[in-house]
N, C-alpha and C positions, 0 to 999 in steps of 0.2 A: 504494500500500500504506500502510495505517495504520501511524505509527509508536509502538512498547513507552512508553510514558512516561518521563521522563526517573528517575525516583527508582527504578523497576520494575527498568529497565536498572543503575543502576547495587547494587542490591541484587542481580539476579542475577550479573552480573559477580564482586562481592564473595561469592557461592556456587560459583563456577564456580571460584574459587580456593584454595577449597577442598577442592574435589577433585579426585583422582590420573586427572585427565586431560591428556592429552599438551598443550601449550600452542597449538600448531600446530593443534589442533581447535577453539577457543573461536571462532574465526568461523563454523564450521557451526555451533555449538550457538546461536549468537548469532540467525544464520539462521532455526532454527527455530523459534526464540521469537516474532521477525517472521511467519515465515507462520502459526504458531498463534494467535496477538492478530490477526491481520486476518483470517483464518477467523471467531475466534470474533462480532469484528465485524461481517463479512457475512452471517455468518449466524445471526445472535443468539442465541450461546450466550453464557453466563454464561462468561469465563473463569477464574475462581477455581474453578470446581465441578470435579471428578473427571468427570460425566458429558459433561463435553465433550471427553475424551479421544480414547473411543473413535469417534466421527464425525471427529474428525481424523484420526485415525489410517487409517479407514477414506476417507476423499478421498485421503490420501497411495496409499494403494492402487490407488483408483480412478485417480490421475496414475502408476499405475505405476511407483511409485518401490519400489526391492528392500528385501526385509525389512531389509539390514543397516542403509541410512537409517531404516527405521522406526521400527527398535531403536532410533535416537541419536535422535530425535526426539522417543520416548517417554521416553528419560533426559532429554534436557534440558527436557522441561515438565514430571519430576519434579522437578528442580533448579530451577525456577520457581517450583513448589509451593508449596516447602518455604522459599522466601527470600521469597516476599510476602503469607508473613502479617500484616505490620505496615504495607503499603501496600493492599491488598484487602481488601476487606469478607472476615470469616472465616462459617465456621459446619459446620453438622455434615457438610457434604457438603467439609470444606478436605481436599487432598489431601496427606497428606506426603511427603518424598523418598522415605522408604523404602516408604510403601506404594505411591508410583507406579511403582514398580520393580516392587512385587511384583503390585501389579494387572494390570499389563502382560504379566509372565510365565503369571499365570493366563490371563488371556485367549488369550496364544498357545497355550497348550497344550491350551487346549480346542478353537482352530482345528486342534491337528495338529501345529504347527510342532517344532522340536526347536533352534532356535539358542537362545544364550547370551546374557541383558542383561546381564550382569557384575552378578547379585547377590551380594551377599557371604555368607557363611557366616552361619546364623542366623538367617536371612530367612524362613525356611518360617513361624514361626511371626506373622510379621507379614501374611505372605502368608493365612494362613488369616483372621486377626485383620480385614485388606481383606475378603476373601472373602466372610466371613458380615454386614461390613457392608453392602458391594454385595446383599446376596440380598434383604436388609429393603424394600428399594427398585426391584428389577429386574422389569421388566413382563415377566409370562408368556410363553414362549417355545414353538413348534413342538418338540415330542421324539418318539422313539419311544419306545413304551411300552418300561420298563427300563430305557432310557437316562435319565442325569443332567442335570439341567436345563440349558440352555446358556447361555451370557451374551449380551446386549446385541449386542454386534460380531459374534460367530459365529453367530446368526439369518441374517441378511444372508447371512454366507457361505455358508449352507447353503442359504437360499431361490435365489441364483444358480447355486448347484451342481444345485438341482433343473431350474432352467431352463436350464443345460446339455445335463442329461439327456433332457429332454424334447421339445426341438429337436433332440439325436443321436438320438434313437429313432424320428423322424418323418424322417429323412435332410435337413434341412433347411440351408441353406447356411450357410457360417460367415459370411457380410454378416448373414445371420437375427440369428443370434445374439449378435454384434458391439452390431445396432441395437436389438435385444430386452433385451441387457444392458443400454443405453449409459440406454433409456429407465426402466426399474427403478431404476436408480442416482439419475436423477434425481427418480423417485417417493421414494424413501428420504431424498434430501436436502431437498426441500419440506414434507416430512410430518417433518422434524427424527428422522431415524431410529427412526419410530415401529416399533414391532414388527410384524413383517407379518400375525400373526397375527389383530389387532387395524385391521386397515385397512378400510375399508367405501368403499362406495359413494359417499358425501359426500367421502372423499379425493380419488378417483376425479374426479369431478365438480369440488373448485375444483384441483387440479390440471389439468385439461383448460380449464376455463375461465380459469384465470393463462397458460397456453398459448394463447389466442387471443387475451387482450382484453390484457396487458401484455407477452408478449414478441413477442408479432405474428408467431408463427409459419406458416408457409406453409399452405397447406392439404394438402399431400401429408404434412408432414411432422406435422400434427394426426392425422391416418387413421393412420397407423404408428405414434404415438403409444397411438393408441385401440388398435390390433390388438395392438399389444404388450402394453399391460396387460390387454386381454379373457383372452388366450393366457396371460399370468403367472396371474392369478385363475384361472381352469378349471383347467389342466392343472398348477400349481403350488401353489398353496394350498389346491386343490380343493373350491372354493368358488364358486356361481352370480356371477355379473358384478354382477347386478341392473341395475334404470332406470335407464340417464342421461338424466333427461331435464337441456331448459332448458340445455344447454350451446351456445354457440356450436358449430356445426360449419361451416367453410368449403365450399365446393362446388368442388372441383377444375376450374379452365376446362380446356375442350377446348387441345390443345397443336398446334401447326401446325409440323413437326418442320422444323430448317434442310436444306434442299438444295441442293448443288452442283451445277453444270452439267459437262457432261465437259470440257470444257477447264479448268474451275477444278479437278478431280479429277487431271488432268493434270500439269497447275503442282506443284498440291502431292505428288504420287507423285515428279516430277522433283527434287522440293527435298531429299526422303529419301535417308539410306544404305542400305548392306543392314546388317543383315536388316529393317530398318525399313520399307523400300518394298515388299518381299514379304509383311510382312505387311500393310499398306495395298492391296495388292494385292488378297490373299486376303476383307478385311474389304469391299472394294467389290464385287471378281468374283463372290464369293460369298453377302454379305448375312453375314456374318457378324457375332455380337457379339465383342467385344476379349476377353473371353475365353474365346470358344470360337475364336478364332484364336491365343492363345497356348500353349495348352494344348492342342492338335492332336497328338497322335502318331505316327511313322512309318506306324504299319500301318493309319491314318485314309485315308490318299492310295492309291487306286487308280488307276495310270497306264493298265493296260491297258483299263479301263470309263469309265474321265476321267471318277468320282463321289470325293468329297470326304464322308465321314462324320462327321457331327454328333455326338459321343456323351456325354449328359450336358449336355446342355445347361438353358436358363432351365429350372425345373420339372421336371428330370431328361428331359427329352426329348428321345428320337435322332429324325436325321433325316440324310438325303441333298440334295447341291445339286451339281450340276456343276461341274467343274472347268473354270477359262477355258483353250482352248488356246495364247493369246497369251502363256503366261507359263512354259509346260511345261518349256521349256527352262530357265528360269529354278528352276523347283519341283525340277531332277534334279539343280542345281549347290547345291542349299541342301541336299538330301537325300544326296550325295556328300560334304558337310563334316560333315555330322551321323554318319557312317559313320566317317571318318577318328577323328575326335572321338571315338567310342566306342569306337571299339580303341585310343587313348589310353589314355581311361579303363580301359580290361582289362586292360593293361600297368602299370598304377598301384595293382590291387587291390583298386579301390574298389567301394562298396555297391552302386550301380545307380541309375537314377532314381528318385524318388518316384512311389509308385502311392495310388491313392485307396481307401477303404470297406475298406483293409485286404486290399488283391488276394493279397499277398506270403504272408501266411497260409496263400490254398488253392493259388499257385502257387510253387513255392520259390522257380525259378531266372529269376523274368519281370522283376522289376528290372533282369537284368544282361542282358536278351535286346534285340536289334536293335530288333523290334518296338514295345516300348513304351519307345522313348526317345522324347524331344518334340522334334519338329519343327521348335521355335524354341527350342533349350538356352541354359540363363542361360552366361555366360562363366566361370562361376568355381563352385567345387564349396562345397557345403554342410555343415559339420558338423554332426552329429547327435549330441549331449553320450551321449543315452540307448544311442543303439549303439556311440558309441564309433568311428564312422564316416566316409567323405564321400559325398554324395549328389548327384546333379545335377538342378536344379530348373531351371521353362521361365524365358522371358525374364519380366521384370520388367514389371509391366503400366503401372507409371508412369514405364519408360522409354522407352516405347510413346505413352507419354500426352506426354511430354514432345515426345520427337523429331515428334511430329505438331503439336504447338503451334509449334516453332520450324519447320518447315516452311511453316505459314500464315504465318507472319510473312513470312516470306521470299518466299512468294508473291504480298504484300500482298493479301491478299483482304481484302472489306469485310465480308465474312461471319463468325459467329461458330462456327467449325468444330472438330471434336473427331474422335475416332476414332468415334465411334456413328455422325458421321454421313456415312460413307463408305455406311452401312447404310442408312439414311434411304436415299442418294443412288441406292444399289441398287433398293429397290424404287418411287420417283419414275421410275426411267429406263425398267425392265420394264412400269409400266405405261402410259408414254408413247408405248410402243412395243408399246401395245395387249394387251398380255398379260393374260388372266382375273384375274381379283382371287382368285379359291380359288386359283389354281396360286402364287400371290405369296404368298400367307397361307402353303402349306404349304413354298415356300421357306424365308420367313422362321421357320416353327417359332410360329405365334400361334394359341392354342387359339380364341379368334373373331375373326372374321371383321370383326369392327367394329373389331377392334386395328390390321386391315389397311387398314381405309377409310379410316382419319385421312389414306392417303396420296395418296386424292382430290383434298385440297387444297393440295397441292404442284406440282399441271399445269394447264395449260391441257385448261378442257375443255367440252363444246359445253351449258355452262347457260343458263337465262335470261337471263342479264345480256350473254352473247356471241350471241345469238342477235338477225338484224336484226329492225328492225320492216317490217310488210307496206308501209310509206310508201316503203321504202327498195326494195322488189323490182324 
């Protein structure tokens, strides 16, 4: 981290003392001086300028730090402000303490927010005073018509609210969205928070091209890249994509998935506790992915047809796979604790399990019913601030992740094994044991058929190269 200059420091300091902040605070404010000087160095903002506020402030965001940091964040680079006019270059963009207080307030309130920077009395008029200087300067913004123009910082937040919306409305997972975000944010900060309104084609473009040729990005992770901003343009700014040409684009290689042999499947199901093993179990017997094995529900498991229902799965698709009968016994002592476990819970009052797409709506009493509790219940109950509640949510899928890594360990395999690829190792063993390659596709739940051949080369099998020559008959 870049450090404040020595005279900066000790000028802000000599501001920070004079003001009615608790003393016990000056090292966070100190704090945030250092991360906004090495911001603005990273990413070549001016930091004397007012406009590199809101990009900071907007990364703190993006690090998910809570508004009340933001708040202190925002006063003490008004306290910065307003103490390095005699060490910074000045000029008509210098920000002062009090207007960085009141810029700041404006801006939240045009996000929505309703907390307090601790303006003092008197302020409004300084507030306007910022306001209409910000306006002379601020690059056109997305509105609706009628609505008041928006500032700088809350374009962004409304351009991601839209891409919210618009991945909930197409039921799309929340990884979608997560990765859809994660990529935008980074469009915003290479384009120096340009207004999205104003973004074209050529952003687009060295954007994707700084993604290939300087950070050496993977090539799966350039395509999701590309698919995120196609989907941000169309569906969110609703605006044609246009040509990219002349961009690097990687070619994703064919992937040769790792597979275990049954004894190394063995080893490592041995090395697990419960309920770790049962589901290691479940994810090999079945072909299952990790989270359509955690997220399994009692009324999933049919004992008396020994079918196993898939529902919801990759791309929202159900499906059936049989249940192993080597482990039945094992499937009635884990569904007997989940029973116990839930008239606990009805003894206690509490909410019900978490259901998806809003189930609890058309059925009142399904959270709290046998039914739809999960199969593999987290240990410990969830509060829910909004209801006021506790909830029971499944097992934790990175303790899943976890317990399976330290099982390889312990197994010492040379292989580099995960939970997926108990899945892998599923359909490697079915078709070594000759099973049609459709009947393994609709196991596995693969809308084609070629998603399922990659697992051709996982076996031995009768090609050219194993086949003798006629010298040798």
């Amino acid at each position: 981290m870049i450090d404040v200059p020595r005279e900066l420091r000790v000028s802000f300091d000599a501001r920070l003392a004079g003001e009615p902040i608790p003393e016990r605070l000056y090292p966070f404010y100190r704090k945030w001086l250092r991360y906004y000087w090495d911001f603005c160095r990273k990413y070549r903002h001016d930091p004397s300028s007012r406009k590199s506020l809101p990009p900071f402030l907007d990364k703190l965001a993006e690090k998910k730090q809570s508004a009340q940091l933001r708040n202190q964040a925002a006063h003490a680079i008004s306290i910065f402000y307003d103490g390095c006019s005699g060490h910074v270059q000045s000029g008509p963009e210098q920000l002062s303490h009090n207007e960085g207080k009141a810029f700041y307030e404006r801006k939240r309130q045009a996000a929505g927010h309703v907390e307090s920077v601790g303006l003092t009395s008197g302020s409004e008029t300084r507030a306007e005073n910022a306001d209409s200087g910000l306006k002379k300067s601020a690059v056109p913004a997305i509105r609706e018509p009628g609505k008041p123009e928006a500032l700088d910082g809350t374009v962004w937040d409304s351009a991601f609210a839209g891409l919210k919306s618009e991945i909930a409305l197409r039921h799309y997972s929340p990884k979608t969205l997560r990765a859809y975000t994660s990529w935008g944010r980074k469009l915003k900060g290479f384009t120096r928070n340009k207004n999205p309104a104003l973004l074209t084609s050529t952003d687009v473009k060295e954007f994707l091209t700084h993604l290939a040729v300087k950070r050496r990005v993977s090539a799966s992770s350039q395509n999701q890249a590309f698919n995120a901003l196609l989907f941000f343009f169309r569906h969110v700014l609703k605006r044609e994509f246009g040509e990219i040409k002349d961009v690097p684009r990687a070619k994703r290689k064919p992937y040769i998935p790792v597979v275990l042999s049954r004894e190394e499947v063995d080893r490592v199901i041995a090395s697990l506790f419960p309920p770790y093993d049962l589901v290691a179990k479940l994810l090999y017997g079945c072909g299952l992915r990790l989270f359509e094995g955690i997220k399994l529900r009692v009324q999933d498991l049919n004992f008396d047809t020994m079918v196993l229902t898939v529902h919801d799965g990759k791309g929202k698709k159900d499906r059936t796979v049989p249940l192993p009968e080597r482990i039945l016994p094992q499937l009635k002592l884990q569904l007997d604790s989940v029973i116990a476990l839930h008239e606990k819970d009805l003894k206690a009052r509490y909410a019900g399990a978490f259901l998806d797409n809003r189930l609890e709506m058309k059925f009142k009493n399904a959270a709290r019913e046998l039914s739809w509790q999960w199969f593999f219940p987290a240990k410990s109950l969830t509060f829910v601030p909004g209801e006021n509640a506790y909830r029971r949510y499944h097992l934790h899928e990175t303790h899943v992740q976890k317990a399976i890594r330290a099982a390889v360990r312990k197994a010492r395999l040379t292989k580099r094994a995960s939970a997926h690829t108990f899945r892998h190792s599923f359909a490697s063993h079915l078709l070594q044991a000759n099973y049609d390659i459709r009947t393994i596709q609709e196991l596995l739940g693969h809308s084609d058929v070629r998603t399922t051949m990659i697992y051709t080369h996982t076996i031995k099998t009768t090609t050219l190269k194993e086949k003798k020559s006629p010298l040798d008959f």
